[in-house]
C-alpha positions in Angstrom: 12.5 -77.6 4.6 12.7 -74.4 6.6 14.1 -74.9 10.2 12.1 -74.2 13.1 12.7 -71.2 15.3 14.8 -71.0 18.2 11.6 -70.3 19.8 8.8 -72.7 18.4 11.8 -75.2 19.6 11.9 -74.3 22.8 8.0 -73.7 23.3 8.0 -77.3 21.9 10.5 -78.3 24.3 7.7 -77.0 26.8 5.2 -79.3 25.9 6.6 -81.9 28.1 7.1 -78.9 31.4 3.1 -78.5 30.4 2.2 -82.0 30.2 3.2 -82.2 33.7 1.2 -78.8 34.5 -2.0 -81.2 33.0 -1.6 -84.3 35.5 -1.0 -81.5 38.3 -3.3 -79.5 37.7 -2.8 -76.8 34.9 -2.7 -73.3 36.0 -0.5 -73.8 39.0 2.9 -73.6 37.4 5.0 -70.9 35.9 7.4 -70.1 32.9 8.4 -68.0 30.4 9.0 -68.6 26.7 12.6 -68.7 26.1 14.4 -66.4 23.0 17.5 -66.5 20.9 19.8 -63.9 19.5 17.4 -62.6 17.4 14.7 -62.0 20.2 17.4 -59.4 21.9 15.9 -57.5 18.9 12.2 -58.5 19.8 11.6 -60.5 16.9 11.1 -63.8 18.8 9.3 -62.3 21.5 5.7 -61.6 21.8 4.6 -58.4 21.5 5.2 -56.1 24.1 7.3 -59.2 26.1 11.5 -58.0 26.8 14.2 -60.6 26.2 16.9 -60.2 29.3 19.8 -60.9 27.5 21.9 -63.1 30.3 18.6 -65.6 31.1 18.1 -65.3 26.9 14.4 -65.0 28.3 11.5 -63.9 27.4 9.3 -62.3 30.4 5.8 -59.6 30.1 6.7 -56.1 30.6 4.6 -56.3 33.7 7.7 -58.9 35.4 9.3 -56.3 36.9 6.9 -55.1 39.5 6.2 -58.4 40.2 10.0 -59.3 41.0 10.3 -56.4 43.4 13.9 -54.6 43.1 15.4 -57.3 41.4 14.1 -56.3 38.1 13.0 -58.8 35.3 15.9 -60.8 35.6 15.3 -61.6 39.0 11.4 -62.3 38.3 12.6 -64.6 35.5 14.5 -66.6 38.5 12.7 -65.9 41.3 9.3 -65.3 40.9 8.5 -65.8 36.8 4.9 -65.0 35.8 2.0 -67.4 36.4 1.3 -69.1 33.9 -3.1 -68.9 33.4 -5.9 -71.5 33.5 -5.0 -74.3 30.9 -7.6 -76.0 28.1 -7.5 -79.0 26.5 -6.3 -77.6 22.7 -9.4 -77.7 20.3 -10.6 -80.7 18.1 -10.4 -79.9 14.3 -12.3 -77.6 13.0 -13.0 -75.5 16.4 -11.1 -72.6 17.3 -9.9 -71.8 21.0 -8.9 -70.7 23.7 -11.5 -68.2 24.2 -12.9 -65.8 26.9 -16.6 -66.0 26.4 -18.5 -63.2 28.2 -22.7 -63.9 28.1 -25.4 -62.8 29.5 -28.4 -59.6 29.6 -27.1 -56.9 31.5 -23.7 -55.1 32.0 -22.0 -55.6 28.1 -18.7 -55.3 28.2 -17.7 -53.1 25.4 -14.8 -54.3 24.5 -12.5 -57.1 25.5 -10.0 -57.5 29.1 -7.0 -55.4 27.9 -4.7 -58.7 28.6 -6.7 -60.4 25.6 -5.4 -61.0 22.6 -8.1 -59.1 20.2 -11.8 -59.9 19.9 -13.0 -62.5 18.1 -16.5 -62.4 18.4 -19.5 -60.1 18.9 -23.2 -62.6 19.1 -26.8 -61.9 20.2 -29.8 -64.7 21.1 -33.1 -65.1 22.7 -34.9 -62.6 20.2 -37.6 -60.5 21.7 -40.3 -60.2 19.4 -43.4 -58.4 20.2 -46.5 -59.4 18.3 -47.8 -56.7 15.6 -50.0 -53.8 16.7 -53.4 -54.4 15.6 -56.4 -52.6 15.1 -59.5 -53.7 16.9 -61.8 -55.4 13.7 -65.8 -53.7 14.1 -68.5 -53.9 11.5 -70.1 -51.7 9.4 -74.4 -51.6 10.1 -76.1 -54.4 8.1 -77.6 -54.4 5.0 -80.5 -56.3 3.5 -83.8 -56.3 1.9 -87.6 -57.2 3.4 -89.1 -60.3 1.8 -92.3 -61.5 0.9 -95.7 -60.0 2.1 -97.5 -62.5 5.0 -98.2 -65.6 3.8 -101.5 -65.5 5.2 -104.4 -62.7 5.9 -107.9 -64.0 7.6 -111.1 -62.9 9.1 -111.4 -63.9 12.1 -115.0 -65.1 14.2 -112.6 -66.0 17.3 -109.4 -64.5 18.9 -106.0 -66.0 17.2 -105.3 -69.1 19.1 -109.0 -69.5 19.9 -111.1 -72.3 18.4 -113.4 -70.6 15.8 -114.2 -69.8 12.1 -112.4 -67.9 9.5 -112.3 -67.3 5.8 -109.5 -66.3 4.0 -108.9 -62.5 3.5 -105.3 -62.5 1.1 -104.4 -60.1 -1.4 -104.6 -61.0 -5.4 -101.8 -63.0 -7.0 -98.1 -61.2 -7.0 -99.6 -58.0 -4.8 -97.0 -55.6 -3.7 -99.2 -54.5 -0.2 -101.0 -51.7 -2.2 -105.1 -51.0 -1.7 -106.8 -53.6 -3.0 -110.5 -55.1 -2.7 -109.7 -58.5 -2.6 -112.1 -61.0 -0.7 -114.2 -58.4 0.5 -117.0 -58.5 3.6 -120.5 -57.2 3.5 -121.3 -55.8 7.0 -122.5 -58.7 9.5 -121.2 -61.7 7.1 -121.6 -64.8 9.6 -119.3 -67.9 9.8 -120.1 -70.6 8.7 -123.2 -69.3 6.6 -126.3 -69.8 7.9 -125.1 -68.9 11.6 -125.4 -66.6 14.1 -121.8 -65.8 14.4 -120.5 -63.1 13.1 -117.3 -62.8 10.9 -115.7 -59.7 11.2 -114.3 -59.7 14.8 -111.0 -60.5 14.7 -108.6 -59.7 11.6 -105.6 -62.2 11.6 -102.2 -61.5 9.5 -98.7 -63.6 9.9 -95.0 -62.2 10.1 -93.2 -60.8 7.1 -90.7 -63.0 5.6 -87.6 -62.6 7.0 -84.8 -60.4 5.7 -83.3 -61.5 2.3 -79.6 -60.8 1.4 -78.3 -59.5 4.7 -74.8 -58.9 5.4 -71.8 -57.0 7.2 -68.8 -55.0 6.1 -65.8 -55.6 8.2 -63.5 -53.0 9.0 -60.6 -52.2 11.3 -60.3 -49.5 14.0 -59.7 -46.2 13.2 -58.9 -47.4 9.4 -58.6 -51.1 7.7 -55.4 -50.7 7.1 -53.4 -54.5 8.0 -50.1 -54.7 9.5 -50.7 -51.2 11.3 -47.3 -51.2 13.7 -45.0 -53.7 14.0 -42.6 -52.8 17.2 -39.6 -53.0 17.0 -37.5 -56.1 17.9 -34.4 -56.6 20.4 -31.9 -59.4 21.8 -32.2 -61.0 25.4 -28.9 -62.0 25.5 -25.5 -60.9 24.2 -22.3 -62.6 23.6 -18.4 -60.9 23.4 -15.9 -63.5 22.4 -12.2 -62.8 23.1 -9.0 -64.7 22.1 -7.2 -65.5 25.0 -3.4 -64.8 25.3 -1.3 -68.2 24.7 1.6 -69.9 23.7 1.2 -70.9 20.3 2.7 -74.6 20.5 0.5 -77.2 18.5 2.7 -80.2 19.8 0.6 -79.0 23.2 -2.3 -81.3 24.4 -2.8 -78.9 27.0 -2.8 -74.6 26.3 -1.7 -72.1 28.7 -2.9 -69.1 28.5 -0.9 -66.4 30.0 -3.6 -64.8 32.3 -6.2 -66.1 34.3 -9.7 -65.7 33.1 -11.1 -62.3 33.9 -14.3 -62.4 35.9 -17.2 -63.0 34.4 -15.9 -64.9 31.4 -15.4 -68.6 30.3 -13.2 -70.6 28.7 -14.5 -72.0 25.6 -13.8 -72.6 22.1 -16.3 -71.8 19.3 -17.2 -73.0 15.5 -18.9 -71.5 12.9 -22.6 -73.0 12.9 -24.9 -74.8 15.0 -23.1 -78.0 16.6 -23.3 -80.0 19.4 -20.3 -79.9 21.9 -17.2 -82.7 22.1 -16.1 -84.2 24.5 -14.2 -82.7 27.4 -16.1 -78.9 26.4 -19.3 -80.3 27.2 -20.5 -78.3 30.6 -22.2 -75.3 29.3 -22.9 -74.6 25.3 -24.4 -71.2 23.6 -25.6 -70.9 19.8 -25.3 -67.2 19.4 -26.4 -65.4 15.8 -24.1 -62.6 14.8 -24.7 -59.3 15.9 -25.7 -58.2 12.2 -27.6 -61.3 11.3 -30.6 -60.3 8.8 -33.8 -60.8 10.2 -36.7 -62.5 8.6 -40.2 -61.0 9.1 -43.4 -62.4 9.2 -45.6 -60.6 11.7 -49.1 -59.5 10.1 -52.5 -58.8 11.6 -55.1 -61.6 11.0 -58.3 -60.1 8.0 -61.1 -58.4 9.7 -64.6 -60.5 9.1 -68.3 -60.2 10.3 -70.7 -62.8 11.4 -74.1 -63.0 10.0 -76.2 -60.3 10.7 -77.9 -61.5 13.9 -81.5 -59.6 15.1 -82.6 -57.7 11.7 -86.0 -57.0 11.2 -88.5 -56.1 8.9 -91.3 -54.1 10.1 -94.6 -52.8 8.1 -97.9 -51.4 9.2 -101.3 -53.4 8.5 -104.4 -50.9 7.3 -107.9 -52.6 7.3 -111.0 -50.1 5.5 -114.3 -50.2 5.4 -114.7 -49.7 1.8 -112.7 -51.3 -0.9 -110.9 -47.6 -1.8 -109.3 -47.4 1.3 -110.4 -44.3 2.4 -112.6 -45.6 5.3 -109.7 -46.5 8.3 -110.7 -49.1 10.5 -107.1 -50.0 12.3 -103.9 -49.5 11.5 -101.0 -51.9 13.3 -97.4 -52.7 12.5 -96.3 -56.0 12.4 -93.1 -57.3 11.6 -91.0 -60.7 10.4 -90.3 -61.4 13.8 -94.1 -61.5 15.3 -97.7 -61.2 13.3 -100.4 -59.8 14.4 -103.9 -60.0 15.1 -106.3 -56.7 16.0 -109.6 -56.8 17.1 -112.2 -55.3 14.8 -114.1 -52.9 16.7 -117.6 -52.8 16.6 -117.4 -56.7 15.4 -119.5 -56.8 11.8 -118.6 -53.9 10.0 -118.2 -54.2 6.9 -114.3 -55.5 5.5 -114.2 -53.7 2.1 -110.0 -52.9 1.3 -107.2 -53.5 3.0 -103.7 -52.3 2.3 -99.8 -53.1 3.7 -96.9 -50.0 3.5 -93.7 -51.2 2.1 -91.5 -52.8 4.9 -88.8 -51.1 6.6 -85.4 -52.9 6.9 -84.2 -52.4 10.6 -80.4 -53.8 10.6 -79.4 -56.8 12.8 -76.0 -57.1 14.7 -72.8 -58.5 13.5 -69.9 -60.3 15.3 -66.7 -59.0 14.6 -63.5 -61.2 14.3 -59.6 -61.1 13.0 -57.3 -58.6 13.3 -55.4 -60.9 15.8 -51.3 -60.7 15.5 -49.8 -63.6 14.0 -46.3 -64.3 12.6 -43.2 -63.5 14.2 -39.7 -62.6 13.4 -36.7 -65.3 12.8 -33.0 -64.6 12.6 -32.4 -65.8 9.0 -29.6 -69.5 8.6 -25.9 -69.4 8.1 -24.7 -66.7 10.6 -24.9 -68.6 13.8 -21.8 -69.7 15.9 -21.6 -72.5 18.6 -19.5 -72.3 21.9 -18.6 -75.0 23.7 -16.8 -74.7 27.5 -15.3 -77.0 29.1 -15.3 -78.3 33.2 -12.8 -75.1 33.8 -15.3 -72.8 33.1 -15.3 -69.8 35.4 
């Protein structure tokens, strides 16, 4: 088995000097990590610490200022460095000490100089704006006119008055063209045999409605879907830092060998999400790694139309004297929405043709809907990292 160093022995050695520190309150005590003959040469040293020869101690190069004229070997009696804020040494499987810096504003860019290397770059709290969408609209309706009116009469009384009437329709299948159909002589009465005349009022009921209506959707200026999508950005950013220490696993307590810069925590961290253990329980962040791969999702919602809502068809009603339709009595538009009824002027003439022009389409109103963002974005699994800190957080 290869023996221990002269200085994993004596930072072992330690344990029991820092067990104290624990029950006293870690942080308020001071040493410095002892060397052998080898550490005269720096090997057993930290880096950058000096071994004074006579004390066969190792101090920080900064031990001299502190110590006044005396020189490192009088800090290493007199006045040794402090030794840092101490931490409970991780459970298994979490790594620690570590300076935790996080927050929105004011990223450092790099670690405290007295750290011992970065160890962690994170972001969280993704800000994800919803996708640019075009405003949906819709396209004028289209359709066809129906049927012809259902019904065409002669009229001996005002519509909606009580009064005679005798049928006055078209032949079977007719397309609205001149036609003699059910003709009047001049002064027919109703009923026969009276004194009332026929011809006074000429009643005619709505077009059908419109047939095969409907709306094409599209998106403002062009139907183009997922138009924009902004870009993304983190709320919140993480720098992890590994804290200077003695490296002593026989330890139950760490000290580090400066005190937590401002601004940072003392945590320890594991790869993935987890809750906290005991005793690093006050405050917890999951961050994701700086480079995580994002997942995106974000689309605008299909652009649709309503049923066309107000269309009309609209045709204009000729009545003749003669069955060639060359002999105008009135001429009135009507329409699917409202029928009409004209008064025949002087009442009795004679009701020989009658013809209806083919019916104009006038195009209802549709409601647009959709293009409303949906989706989001999503930092995709596996790159997250958990930090737990413990009641010494500062």
């Amino acid at each position: 088995m290869r023996p221990r160093s002269p200085l994993l022995v004596a930072c072992s050695a330690l344990s029991l000097v820092f067990g104290a520190m624990v029950s006293q309150g870690c942080g308020t005590a001071h040493t410095y990590i002892p060397c052998d003959d080898e550490g005269l040469a720096g090997a057993r040293c930290p880096d950058g610490w000096i071994c004074i020869e006579e004390k066969q101690t190792c101090v920080p190069p900064d031990a001299g200022t502190d110590a006044g004229d005396g020189g490192p070997e009088a800090a290493a009696i007199s006045d040794p460095c402090s030794v840092g804020p101490c931490v409970a040494r991780p459970p298994l499987e979490w790594t620690g000490p570590l300076w935790l810096w996080v927050g929105q504003d004011d990223v450092p860019s790099k670690c405290p100089e007295q750290a011992a290397g970065m160890a962690f770059e994170g972001v969280a709290d993704l800000v994800v704006p919803p996708a640019n969408c075009d405003p949906c609209d819709c396209k004028d309706a289209v359709g066809h006119c129906g049927a012809l009116p259902e019904t065409i009469e002669i009229r001996a009384s005002a519509c909606g008055q009580a009064g005679e009437s005798v049928p006055f329709a078209g032949p079977p299948a007719w397309d609205g063209s001149c036609t003699d159909a059910n003709a009047l002589p001049a002064d027919a009465k109703c009923p026969a045999g009276s004194s009332s005349l026929c011809a006074q009022f000429v009643s005619v009921s709505p077009l059908a409605a419109p047939v095969d209506e409907s709306c094409t959707p599209f998106a403002v200026p062009a139907p183009v879907p997922n138009a924009g999508l902004a870009s993304t950005s983190w709320a919140t950013k993480a720098l992890a830092c590994h804290a200077p220490m003695c490296d002593d696993s026989g330890k139950a307590c760490v000290p580090t060998t400066a005190a937590t810069p401002e601004g940072y925590r003392q945590c320890v961290s594991r790869q993935g999400v987890h809750e906290c253990p005991g005793g690093f329980d006050t405050a917890r962040y999951v961050m994701h790694e700086r480079t995580v791969p994002l997942s995106e999702s974000r689309f605008c919602s299909e652009c649709t139309c309503g049923a066309p809502l107000g269309g009309l068809c609209v045709a204009q009603f000729k009545l003749y004297k003669d069955g060639a339709c060359s002999e105008l009595i009135l001429d009135v538009p009507f329409s699917s929405g409202k029928g009409t009824c004209p008064e025949i002027i002087p009442a009795g003439l004679p009701i020989g043709g009658k013809e209806i022009t083919a019916p104009t389409y006038f195009p209802g109103v549709c409601e647009p809907s959709g293009g409303d963002p949906g989706g989001t974005v999503e930092p995709e699994p596996g790159h997250e990292m958990t930090f737990c800190c413990g009641p010494d957080a500062g």
